[in-house]
C-alpha positions in Angstrom: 124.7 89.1 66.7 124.4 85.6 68.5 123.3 82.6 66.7 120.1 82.1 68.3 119.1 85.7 68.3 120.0 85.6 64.6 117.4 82.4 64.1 114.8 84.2 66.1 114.6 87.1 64.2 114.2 84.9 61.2 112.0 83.0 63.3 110.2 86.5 63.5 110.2 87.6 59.9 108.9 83.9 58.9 106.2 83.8 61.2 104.6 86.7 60.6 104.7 85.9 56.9 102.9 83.1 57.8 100.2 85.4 59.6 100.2 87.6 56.9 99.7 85.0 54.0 96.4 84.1 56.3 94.7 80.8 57.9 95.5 79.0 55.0 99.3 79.6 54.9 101.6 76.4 55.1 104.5 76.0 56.9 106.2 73.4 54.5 105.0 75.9 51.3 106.7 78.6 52.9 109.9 77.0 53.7 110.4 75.5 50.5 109.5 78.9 48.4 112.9 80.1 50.6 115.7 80.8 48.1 118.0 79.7 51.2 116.8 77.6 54.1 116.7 79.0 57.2 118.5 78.4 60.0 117.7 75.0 61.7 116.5 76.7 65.0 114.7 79.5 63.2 112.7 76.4 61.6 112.3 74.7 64.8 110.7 77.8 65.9 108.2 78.3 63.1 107.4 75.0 63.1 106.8 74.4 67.1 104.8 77.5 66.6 102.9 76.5 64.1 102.0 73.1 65.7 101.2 74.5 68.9 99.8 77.9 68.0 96.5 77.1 69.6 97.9 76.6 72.8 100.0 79.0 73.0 97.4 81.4 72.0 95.2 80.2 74.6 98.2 80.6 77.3 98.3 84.3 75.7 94.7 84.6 76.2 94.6 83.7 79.7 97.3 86.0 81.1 96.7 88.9 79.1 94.9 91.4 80.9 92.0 92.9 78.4 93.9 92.5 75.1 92.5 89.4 73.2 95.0 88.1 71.2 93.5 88.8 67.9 93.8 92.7 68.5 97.4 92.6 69.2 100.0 94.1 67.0 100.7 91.3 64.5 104.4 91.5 65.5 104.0 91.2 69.1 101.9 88.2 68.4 104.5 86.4 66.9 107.3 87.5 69.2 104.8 86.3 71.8 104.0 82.8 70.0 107.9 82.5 69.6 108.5 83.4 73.3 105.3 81.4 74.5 106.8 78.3 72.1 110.2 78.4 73.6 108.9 79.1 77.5 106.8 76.1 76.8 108.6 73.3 74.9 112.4 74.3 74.8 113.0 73.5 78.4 117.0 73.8 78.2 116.3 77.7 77.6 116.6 79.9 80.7 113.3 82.0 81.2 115.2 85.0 81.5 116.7 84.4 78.2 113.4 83.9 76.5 112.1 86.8 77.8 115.1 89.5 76.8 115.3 88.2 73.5 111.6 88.8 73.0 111.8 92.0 74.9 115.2 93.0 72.7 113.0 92.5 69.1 110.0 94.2 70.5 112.2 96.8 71.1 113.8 96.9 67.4 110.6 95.8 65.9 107.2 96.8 67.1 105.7 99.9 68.8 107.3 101.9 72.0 105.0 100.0 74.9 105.6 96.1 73.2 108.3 95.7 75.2 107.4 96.0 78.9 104.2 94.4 77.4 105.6 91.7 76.5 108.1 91.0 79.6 105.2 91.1 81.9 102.6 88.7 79.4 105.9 86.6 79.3 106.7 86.3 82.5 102.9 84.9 83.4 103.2 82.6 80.6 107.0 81.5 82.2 105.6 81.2 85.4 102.7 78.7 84.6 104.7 77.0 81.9 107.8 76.4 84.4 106.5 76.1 87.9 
């Protein structure tokens, strides 16, 4: 498995942790309760999620067509906040790439439909975010 898909399945795991532990959960508290750090990427990822989890939810909102974002499966929501992160403030990544990665652990990770889901809620978010 590649590097980056590596940290952005640990990206995955972490952030839905996060979700999990509730609106309270720390970023810093998690990481350091890690008995081995995560990969730098993977923590780039939870943290530029974390910091900009309010507008990347809003960008979710937006081009989701009757889902609110609250109602989707907690794992796509993270694979989206990861994707929606990456799309929007890791420029050097191709959309394409964004997109099958998040497509590839949808497929390993949440339900049968997250997938094409996902590509197409991407893909709105990609063309806003990169115009």
């Amino acid at each position: 498995m590649a590097p980056r898909r590596e940290a952005r399945e640990r990206a995955l795991e972490l952030c839905y942790e996060l979700e999990a532990r509730g609106v309270d959960a720390d970023v810093d508290v998690l990481l350091a309760a890690l008995s081995a750090p995560p990969d730098p990427y993977a923590e780039r990822l939870v943290r530029g999620v974390d910091e900009h989890r309010e507008e990347i939810d809003a960008l979710l909102r937006k081009h989701s067509e009757h889902w609110a974002v609250e109602r989707m499966p907690a794992v796509d929501r993270a694979l989206l906040r990861i994707g929606g992160y990456e799309l929007g403030w890791e420029p050097e990544l191709s959309t394409a790439i964004v997109i099958d990665e998040a497509v590839e652990l949808a497929d390993r990770y949440s339900t049968r439909d997250s997938s094409r889901f996902m590509n197409a809620l991407l893909s709105r978010v990609g063309e806003e975010l990169r115009a």
